[in-house]
PASEBA-1860 file (N, C-alpha, C; in nm, 3 decimals):
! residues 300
1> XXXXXXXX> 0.084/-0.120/0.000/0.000/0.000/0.000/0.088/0.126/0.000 ~ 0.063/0.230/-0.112/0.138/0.351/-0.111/0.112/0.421/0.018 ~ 0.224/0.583/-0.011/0.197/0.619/0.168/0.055/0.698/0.159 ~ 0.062/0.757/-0.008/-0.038/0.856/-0.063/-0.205/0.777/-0.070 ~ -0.187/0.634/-0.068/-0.327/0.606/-0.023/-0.315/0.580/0.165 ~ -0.257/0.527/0.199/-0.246/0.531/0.359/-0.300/0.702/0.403 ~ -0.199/0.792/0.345/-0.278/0.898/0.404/-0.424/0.976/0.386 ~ -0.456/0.925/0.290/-0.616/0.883/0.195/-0.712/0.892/0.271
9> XXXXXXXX> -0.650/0.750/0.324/-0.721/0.665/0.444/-0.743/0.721/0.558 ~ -0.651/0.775/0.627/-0.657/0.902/0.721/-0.736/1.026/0.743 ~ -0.707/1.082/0.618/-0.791/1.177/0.585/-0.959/1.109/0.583 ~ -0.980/1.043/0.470/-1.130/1.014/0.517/-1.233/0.926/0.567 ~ -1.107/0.896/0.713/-1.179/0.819/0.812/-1.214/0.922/0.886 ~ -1.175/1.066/0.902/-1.234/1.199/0.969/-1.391/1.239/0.918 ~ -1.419/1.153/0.796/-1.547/1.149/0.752/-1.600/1.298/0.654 ~ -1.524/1.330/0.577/-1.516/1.502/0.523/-1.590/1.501/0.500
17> XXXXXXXX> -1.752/1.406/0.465/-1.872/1.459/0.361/-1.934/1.468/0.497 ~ -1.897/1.435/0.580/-1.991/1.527/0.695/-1.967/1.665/0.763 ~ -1.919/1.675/0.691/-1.880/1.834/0.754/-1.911/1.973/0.622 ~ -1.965/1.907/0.529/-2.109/2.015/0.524/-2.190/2.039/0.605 ~ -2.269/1.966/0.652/-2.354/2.053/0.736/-2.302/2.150/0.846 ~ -2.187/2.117/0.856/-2.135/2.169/1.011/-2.058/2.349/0.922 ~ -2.031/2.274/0.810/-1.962/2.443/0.748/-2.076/2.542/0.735 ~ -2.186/2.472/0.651/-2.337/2.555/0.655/-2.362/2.599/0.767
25> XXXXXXXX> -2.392/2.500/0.839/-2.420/2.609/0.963/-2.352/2.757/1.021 ~ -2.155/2.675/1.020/-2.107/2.786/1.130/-2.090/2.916/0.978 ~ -2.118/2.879/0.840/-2.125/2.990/0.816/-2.228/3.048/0.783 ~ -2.344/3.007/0.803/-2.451/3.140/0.806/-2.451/3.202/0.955 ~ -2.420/3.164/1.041/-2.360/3.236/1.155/-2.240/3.327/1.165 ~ -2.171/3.322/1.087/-2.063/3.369/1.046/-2.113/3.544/0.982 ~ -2.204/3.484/0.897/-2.220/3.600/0.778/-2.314/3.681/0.799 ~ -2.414/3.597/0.901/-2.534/3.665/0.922/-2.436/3.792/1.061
33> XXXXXXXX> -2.402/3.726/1.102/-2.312/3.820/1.202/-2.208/3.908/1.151 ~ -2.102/3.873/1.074/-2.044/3.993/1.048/-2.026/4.049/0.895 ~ -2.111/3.984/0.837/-2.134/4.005/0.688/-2.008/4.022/0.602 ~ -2.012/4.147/0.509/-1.897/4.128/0.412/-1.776/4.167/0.534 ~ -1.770/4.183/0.622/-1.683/4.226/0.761/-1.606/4.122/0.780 ~ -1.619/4.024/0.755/-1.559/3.878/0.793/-1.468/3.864/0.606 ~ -1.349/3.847/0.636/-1.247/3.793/0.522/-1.243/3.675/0.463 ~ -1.212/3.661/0.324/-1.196/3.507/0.336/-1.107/3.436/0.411
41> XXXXXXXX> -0.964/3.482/0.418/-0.894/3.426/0.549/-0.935/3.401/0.617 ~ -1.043/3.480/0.741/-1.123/3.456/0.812/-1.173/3.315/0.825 ~ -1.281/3.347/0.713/-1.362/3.259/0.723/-1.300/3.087/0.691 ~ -1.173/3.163/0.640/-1.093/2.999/0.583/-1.059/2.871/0.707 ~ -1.035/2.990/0.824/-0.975/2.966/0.911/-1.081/2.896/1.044 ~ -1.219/2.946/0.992/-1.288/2.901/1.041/-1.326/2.730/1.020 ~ -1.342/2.766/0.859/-1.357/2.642/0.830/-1.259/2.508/0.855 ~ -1.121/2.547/0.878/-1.035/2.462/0.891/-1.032/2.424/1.013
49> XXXXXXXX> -1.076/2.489/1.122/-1.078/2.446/1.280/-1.169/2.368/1.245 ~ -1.355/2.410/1.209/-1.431/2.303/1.222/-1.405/2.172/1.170 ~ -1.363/2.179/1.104/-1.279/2.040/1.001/-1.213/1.941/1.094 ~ -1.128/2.019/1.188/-0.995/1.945/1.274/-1.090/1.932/1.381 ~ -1.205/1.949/1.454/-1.266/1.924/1.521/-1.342/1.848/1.526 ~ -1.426/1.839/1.406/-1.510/1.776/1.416/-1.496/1.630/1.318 ~ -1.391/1.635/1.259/-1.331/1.529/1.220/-1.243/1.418/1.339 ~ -1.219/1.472/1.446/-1.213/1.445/1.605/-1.290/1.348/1.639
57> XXXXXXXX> -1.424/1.458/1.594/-1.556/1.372/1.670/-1.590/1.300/1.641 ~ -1.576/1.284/1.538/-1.620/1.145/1.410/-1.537/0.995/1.464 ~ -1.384/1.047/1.463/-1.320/0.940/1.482/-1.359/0.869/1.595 ~ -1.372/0.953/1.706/-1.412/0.927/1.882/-1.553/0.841/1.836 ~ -1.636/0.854/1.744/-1.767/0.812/1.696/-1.780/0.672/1.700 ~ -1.651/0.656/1.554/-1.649/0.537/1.520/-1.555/0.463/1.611 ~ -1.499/0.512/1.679/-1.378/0.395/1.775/-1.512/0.303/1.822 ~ -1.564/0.379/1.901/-1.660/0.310/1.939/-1.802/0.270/1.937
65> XXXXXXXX> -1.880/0.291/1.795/-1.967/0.243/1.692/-1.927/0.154/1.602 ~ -1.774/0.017/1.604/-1.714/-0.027/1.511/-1.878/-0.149/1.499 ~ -1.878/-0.217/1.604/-1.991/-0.266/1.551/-2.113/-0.251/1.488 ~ -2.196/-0.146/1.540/-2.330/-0.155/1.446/-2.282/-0.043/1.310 ~ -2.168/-0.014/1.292/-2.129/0.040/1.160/-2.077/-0.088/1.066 ~ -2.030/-0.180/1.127/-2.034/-0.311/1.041/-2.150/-0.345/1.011 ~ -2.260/-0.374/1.084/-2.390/-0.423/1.064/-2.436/-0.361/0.957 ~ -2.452/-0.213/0.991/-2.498/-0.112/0.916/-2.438/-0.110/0.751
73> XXXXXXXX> -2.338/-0.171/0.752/-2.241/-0.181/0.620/-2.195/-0.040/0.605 ~ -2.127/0.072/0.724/-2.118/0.188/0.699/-1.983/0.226/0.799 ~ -1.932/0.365/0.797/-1.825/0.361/0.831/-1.709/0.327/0.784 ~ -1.692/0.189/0.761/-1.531/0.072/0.700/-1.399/0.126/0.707 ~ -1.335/0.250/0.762/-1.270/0.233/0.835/-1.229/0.156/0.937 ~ -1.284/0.217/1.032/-1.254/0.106/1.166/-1.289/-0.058/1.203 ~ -1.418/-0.042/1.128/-1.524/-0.142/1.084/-1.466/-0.239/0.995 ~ -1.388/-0.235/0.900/-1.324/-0.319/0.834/-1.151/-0.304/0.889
81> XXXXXXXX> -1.142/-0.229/1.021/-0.955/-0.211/1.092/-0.868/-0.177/0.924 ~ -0.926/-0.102/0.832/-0.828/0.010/0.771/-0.742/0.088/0.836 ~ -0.830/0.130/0.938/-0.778/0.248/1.064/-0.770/0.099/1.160 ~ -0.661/0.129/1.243/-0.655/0.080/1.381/-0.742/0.152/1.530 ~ -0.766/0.117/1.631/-0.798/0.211/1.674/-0.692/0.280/1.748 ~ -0.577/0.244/1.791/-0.466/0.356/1.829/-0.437/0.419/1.746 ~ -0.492/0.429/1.605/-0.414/0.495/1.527/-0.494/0.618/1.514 ~ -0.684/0.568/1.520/-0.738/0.681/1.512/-0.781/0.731/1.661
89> XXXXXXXX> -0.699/0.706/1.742/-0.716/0.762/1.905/-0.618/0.906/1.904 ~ -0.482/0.859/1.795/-0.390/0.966/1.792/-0.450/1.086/1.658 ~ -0.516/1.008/1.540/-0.559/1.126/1.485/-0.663/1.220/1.565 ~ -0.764/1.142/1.668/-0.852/1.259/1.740/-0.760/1.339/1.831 ~ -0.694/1.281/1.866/-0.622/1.362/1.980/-0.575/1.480/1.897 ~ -0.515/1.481/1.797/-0.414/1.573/1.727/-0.518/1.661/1.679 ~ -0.575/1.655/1.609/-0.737/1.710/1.516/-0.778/1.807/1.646 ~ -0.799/1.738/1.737/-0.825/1.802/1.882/-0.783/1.927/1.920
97> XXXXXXXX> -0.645/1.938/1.922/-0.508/2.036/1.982/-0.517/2.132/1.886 ~ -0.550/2.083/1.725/-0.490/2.166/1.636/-0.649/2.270/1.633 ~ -0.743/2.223/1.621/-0.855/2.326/1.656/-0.850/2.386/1.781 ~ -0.820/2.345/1.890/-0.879/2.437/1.987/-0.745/2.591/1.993 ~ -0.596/2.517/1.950/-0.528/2.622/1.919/-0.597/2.686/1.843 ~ -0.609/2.659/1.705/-0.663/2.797/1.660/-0.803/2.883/1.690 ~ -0.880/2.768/1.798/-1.017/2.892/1.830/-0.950/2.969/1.975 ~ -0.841/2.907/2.038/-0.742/3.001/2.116/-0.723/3.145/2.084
105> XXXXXXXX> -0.657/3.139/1.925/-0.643/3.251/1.889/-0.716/3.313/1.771 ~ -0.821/3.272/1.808/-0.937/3.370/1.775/-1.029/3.442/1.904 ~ -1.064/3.374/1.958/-1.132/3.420/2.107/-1.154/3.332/2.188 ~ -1.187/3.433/2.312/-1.150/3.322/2.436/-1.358/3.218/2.387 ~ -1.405/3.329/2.336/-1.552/3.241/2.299/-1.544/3.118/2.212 ~ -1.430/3.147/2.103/-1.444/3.029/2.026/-1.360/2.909/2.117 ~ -1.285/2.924/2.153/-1.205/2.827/2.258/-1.342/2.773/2.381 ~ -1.390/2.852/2.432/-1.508/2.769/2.507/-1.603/2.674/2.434
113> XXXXXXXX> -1.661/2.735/2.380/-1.764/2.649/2.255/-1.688/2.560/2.181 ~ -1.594/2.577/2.146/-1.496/2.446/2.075/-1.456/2.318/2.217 ~ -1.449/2.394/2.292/-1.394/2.285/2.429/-1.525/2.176/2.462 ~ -1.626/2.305/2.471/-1.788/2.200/2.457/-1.825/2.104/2.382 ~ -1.776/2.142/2.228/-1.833/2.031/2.169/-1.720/1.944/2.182 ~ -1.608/1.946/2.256/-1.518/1.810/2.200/-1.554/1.697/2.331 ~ -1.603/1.820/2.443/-1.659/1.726/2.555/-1.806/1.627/2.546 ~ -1.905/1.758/2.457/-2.000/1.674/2.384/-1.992/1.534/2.316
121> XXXXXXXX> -1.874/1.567/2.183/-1.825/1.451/2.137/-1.810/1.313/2.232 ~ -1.725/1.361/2.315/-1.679/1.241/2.407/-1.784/1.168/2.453 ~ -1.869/1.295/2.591/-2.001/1.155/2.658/-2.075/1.098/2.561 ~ -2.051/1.187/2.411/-2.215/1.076/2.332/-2.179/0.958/2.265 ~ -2.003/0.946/2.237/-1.967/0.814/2.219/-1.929/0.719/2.335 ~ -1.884/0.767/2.424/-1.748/0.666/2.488/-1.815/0.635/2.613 ~ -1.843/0.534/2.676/-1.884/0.467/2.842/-1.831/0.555/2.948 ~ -1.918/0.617/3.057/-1.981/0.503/3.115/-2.146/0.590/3.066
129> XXXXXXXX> -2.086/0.718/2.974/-2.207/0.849/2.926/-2.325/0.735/2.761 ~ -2.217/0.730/2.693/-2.269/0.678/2.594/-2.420/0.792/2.564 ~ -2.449/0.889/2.503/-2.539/0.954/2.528/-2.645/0.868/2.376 ~ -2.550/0.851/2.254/-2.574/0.789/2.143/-2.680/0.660/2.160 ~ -2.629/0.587/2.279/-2.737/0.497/2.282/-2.844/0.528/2.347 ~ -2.878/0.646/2.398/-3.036/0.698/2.465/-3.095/0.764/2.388 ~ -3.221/0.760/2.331/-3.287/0.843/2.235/-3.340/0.964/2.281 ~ -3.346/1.043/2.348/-3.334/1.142/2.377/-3.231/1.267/2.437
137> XXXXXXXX> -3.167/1.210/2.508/-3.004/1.255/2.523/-2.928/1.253/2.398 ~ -2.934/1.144/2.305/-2.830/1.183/2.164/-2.923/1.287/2.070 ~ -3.051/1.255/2.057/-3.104/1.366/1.967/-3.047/1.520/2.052 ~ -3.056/1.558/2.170/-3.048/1.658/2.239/-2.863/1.694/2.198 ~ -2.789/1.625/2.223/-2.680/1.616/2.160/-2.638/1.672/2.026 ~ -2.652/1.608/1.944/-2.708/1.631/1.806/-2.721/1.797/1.763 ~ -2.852/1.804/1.846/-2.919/1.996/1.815/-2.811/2.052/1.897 ~ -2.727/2.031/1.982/-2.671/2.124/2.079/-2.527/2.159/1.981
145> XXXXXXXX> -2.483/2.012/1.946/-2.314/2.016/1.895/-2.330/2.067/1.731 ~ -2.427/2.052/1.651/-2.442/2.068/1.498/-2.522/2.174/1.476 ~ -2.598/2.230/1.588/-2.694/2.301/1.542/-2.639/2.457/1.587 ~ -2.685/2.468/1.754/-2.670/2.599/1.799/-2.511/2.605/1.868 ~ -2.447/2.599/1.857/-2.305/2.578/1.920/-2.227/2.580/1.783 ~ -2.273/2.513/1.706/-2.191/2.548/1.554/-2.260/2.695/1.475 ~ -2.354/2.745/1.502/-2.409/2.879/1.443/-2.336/2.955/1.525 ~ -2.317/2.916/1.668/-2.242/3.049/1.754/-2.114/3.035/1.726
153> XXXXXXXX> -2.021/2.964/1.692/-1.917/2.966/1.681/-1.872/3.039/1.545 ~ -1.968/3.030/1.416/-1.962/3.131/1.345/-1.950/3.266/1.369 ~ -2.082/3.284/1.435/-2.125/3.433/1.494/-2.014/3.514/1.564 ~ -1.971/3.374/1.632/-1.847/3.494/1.785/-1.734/3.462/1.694 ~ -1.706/3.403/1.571/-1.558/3.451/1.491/-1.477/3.554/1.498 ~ -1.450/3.654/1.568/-1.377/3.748/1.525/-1.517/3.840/1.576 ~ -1.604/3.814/1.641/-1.699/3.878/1.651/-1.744/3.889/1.841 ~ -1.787/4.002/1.865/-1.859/4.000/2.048/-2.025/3.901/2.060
161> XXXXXXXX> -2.007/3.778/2.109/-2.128/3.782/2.125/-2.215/3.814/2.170 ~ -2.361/3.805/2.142/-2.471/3.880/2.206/-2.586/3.808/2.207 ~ -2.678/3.796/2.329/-2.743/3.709/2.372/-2.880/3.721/2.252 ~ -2.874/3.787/2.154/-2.964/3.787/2.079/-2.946/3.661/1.941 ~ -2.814/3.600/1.933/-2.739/3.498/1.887/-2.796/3.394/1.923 ~ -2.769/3.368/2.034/-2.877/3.253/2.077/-2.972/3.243/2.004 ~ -3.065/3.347/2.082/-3.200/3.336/2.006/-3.192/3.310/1.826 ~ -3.128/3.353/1.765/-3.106/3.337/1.605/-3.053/3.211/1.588
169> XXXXXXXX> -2.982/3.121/1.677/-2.945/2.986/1.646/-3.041/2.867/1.658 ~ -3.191/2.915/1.755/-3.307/2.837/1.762/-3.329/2.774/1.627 ~ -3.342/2.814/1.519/-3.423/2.733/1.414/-3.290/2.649/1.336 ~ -3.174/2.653/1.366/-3.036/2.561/1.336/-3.077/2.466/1.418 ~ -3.061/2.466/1.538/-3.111/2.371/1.681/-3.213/2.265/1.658 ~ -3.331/2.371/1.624/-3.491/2.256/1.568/-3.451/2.164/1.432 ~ -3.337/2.287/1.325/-3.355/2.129/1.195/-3.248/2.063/1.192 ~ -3.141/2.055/1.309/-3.029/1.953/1.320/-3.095/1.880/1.392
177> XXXXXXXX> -3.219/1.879/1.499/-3.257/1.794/1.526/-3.355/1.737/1.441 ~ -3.455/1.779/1.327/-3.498/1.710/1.224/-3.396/1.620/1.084 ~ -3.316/1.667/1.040/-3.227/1.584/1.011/-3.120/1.493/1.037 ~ -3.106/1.525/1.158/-3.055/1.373/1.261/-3.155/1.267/1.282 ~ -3.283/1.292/1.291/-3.406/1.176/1.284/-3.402/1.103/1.205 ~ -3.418/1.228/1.044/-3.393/1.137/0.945/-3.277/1.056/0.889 ~ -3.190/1.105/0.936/-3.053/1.019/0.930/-3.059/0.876/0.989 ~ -3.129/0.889/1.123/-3.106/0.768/1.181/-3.230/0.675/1.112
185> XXXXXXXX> -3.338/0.692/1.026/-3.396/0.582/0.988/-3.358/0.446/0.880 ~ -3.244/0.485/0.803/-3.214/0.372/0.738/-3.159/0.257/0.810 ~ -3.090/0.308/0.961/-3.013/0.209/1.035/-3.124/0.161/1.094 ~ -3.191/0.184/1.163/-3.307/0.112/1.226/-3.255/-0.033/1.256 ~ -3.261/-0.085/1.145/-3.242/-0.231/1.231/-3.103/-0.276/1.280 ~ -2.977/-0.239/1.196/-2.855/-0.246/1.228/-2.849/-0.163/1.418 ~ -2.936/-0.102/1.447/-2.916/-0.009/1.548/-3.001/-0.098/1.681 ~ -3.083/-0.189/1.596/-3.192/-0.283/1.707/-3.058/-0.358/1.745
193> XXXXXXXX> -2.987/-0.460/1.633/-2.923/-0.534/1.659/-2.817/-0.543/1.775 ~ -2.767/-0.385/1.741/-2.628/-0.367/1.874/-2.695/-0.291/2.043 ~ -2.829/-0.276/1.995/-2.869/-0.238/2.126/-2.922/-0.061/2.153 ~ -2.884/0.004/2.010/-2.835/0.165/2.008/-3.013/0.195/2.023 ~ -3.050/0.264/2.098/-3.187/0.356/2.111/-3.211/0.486/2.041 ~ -3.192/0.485/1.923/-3.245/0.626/1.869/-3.411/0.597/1.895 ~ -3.448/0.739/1.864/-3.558/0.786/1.857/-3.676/0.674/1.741 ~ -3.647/0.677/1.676/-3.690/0.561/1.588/-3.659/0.403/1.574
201> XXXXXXXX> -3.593/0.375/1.719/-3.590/0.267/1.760/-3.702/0.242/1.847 ~ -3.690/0.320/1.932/-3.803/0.312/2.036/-3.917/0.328/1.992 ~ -3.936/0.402/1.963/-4.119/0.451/1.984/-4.130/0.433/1.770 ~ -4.025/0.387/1.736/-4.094/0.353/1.578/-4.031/0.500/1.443 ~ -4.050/0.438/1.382/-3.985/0.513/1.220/-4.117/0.658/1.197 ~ -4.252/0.608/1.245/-4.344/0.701/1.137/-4.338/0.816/1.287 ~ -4.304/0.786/1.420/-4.312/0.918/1.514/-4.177/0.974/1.487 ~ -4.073/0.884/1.458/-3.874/0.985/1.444/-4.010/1.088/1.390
209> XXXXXXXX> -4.031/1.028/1.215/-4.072/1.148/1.112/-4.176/1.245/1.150 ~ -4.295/1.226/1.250/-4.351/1.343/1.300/-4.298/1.458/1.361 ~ -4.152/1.404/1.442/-4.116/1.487/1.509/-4.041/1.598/1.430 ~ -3.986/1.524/1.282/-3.904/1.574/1.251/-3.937/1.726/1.209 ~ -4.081/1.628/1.160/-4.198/1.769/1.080/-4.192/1.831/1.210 ~ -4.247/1.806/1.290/-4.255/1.923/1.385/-4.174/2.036/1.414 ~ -4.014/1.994/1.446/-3.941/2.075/1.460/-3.869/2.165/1.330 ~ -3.928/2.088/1.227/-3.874/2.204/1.120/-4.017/2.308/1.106
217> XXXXXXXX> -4.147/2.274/1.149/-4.200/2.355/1.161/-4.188/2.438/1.267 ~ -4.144/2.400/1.400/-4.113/2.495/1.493/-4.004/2.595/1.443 ~ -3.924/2.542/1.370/-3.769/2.602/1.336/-3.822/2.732/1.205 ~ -3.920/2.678/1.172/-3.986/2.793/0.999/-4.039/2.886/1.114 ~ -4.108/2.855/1.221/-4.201/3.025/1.341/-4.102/3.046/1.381 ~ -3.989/3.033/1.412/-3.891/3.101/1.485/-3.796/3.199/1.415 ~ -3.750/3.113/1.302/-3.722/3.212/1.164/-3.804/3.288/1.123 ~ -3.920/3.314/1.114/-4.056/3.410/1.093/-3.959/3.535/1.202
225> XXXXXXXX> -4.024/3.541/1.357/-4.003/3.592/1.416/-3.863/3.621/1.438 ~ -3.734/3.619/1.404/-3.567/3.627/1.377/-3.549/3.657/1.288 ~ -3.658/3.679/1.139/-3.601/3.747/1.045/-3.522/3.691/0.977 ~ -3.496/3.529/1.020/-3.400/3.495/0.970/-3.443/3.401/0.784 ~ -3.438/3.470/0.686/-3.428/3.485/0.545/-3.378/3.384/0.524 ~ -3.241/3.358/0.551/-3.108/3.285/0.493/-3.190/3.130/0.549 ~ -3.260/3.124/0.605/-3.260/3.000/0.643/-3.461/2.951/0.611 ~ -3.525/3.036/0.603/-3.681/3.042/0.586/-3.687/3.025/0.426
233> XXXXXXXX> -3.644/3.059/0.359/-3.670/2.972/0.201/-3.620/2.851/0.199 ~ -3.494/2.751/0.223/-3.487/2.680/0.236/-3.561/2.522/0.325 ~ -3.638/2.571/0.428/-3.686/2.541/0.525/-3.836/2.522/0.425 ~ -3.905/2.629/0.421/-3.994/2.593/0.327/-3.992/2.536/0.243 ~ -3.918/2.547/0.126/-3.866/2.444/-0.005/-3.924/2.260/0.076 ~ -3.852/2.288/0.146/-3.802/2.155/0.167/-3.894/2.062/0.275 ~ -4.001/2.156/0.301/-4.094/2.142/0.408/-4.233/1.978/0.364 ~ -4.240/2.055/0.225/-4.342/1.921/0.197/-4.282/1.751/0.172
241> XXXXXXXX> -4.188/1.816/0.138/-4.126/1.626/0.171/-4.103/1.581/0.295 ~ -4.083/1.712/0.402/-4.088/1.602/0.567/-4.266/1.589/0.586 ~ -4.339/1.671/0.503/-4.465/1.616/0.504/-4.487/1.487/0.445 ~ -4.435/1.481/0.315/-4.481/1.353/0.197/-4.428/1.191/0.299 ~ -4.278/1.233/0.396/-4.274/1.139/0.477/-4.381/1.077/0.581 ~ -4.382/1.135/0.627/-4.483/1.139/0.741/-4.633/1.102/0.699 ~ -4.639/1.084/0.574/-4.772/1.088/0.543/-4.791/0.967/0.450 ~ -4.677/0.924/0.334/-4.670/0.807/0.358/-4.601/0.714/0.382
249> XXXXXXXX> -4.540/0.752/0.562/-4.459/0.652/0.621/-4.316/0.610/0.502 ~ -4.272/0.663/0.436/-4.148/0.700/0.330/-4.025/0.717/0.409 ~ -3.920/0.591/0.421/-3.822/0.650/0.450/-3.717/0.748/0.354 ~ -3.747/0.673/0.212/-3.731/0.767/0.086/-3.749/0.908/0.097 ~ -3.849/0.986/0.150/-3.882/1.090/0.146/-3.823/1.196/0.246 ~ -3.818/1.048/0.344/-3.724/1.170/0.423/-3.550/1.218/0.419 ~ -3.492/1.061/0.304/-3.360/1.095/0.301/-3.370/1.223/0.190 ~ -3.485/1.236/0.124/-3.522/1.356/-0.002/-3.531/1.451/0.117
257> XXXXXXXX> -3.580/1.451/0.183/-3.596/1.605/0.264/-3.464/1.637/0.326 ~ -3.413/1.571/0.404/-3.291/1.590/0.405/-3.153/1.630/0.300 ~ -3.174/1.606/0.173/-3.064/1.611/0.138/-3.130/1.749/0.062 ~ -3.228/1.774/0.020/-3.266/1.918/-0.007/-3.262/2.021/0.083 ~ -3.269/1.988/0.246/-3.250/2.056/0.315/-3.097/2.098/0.335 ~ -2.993/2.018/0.307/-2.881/2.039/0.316/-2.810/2.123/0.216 ~ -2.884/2.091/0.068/-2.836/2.201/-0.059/-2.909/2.263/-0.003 ~ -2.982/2.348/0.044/-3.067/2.440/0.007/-2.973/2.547/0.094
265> XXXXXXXX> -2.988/2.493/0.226/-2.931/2.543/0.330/-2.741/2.616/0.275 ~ -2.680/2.526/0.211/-2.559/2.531/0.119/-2.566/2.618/0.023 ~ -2.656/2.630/-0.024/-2.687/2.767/-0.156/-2.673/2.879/-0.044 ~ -2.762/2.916/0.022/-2.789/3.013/0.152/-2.637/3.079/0.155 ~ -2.546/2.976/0.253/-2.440/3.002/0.306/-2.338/3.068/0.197 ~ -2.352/2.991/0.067/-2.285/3.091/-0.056/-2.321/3.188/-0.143 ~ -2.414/3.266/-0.027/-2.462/3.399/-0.107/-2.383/3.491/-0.003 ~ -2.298/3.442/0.115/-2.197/3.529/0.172/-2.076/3.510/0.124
273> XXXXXXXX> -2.038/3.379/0.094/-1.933/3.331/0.075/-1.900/3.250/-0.077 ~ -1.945/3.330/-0.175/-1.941/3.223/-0.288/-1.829/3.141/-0.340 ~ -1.714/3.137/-0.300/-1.630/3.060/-0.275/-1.663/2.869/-0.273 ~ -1.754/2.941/-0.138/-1.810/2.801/-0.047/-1.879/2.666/-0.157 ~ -1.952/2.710/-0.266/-1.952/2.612/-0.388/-1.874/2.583/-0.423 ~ -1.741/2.667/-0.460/-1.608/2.550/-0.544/-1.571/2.445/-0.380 ~ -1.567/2.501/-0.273/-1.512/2.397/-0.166/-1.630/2.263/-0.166 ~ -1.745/2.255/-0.166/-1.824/2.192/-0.193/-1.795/2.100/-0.256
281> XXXXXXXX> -1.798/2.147/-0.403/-1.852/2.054/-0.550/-1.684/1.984/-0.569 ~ -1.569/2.047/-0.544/-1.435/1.984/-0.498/-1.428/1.864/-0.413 ~ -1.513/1.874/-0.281/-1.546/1.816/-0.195/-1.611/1.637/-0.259 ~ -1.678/1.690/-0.274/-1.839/1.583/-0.339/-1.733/1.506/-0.441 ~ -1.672/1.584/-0.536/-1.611/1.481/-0.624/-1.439/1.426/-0.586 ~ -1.387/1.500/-0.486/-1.299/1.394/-0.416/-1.324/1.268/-0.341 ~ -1.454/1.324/-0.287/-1.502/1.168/-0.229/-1.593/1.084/-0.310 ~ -1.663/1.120/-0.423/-1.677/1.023/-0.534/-1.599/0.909/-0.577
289> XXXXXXXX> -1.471/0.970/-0.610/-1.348/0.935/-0.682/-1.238/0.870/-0.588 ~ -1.250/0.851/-0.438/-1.183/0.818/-0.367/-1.279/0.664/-0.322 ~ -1.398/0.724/-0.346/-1.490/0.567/-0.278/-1.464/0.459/-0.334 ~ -1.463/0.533/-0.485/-1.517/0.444/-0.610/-1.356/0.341/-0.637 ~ -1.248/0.451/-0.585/-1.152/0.399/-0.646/-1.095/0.275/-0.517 ~ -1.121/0.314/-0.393/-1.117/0.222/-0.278/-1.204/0.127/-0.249 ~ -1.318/0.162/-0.288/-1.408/0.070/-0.241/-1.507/0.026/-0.348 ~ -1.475/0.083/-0.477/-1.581/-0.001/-0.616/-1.709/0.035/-0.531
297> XXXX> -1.731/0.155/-0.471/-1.872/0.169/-0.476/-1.899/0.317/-0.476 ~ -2.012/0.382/-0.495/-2.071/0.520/-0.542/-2.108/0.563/-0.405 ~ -2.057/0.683/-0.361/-2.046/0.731/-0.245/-2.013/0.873/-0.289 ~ -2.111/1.023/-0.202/-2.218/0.975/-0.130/-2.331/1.008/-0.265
END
């Protein structure tokens, strides 16, 4: 094995196609807060902490999700020991150091909120917290680390925060917790098998999807009242397919609502930053071309 696929391997066992949502987020927080005021350096720099962070979290994820990510046929890093797990104990650790230095020297705010989610990270994978296997503690998880904690960490970039932030990160909060629902319904049964309690383990697939509707409808009145634009066309767009789920019991419909919710939300973020499409569509087809060429299969 070359070193240039070994380090391949490295790189995207940090899981990079998940960290769209996490860039969307911290940058409409970003932009909505300091608008054309914020640099691309800036914002570069933003993006590269969330990256080293939350590519952290991922690893801490899978150390210890190796099983029902086998079941699941997902993951295969660790799941198929590509990665060792000392090996990806030292990439979180490092990923770790190298973000919180740089939200160090950005502010003492981004250094708190970065310290949170890596503590987040930790109880929702690792014993004796495991928050991942309680269906209500990991959804709560979920909205706290992807939703409103990644909008503020945009916001306080280079920026003072202000308790009116909060309030503007509510409707991030409500649809990271609607698209974490829908995320978790394809595993369903891989998730019965190892014991894991999501929300749609317990109480069933057609309530995950009520709730999901719910909270993206809570998340569309809150954006009403916040003014918040950047995020209320998208939200709507994308609103009748968490209906079409829910209505006819479609897990189809909801991975459609989700993944429209995620472009949509992605268009949004590059009407501050238009940049943010070439990092994207770069993105999408490195990991095309890396799946296909490692693993003979079409990913994502």
């Amino acid at each position: 094995m070359s070193i240039l696929t070994r380090l391949l391997d490295y790189f995207f066992a940090a899981r990079p196609v998940l960290f769209m949502p996490v860039w969307t987020v911290t940058l409409l927080g970003a932009g909505q807060a300091a608008g054309r005021r914020l640099s691309s350096e800036t914002a570069g720099s933003l993006l590269f902490a969330t990256a080293c962070l939350f590519g952290a979290v991922y690893l801490v994820n899978q150390i210890f999700d190796r099983e029902s990510d086998r079941i699941n046929n997902k993951g295969f890093f660790l799941s198929r020991g590509i990665v060792s797990v000392p090996e990806a104990v030292v990439l979180a650790v490092g990923l770790s150091f190298a973000a919180l230095a740089v939200a160090l020297l950005i502010s003492g705010y981004a250094f708190v909120l970065f310290a949170g989610i890596v503590i987040l990270g930790i109880i929702y994978s690792a014993p004796p917290f495991r928050l991942k296997d309680r269906a209500w503690p990991a959804l709560l998880a979920n909205m706290l680390a992807h939703g409103s904690i990644v909008y503020l960490v945009g916001a306080g970039w280079n920026e003072v925060l202000e308790g009116r932030q909060l309030i503007r990160s509510l409707p991030y909060f409500f649809a990271v917790g609607a698209i974490y629902l829908n995320a978790t319904l394809p595993d369903v049964e891989g998730d019965k098998q190892v014991g894991k309690k999501t929300v749609a383990v317990v109480y069933g697939e057609r309530f995950a999807q009520g709730v999901a509707l719910v909270f993206v409808l809570v998340a569309i009145g809150i954006a009403v009242y916040t003014r918040d634009f950047d995020f209320l066309l998208p939200a709507i767009l994308s609103l009748p397919l968490f209906a079409l789920a829910v209505d006819r019991k479609s897990v189809k419909f909801s991975i459609w609502a989700t993944k429209a919710a995620l472009v949509l939300l992605s268009a949004a973020a590059a009407l501050y930053f238009w940049w943010y499409v070439l990092i994207l569509t770069a993105g999408f087809l490195a990991v095309r071309v890396y799946y296909k060429r490692r693993f003979g299969m079409v990913y994502p």
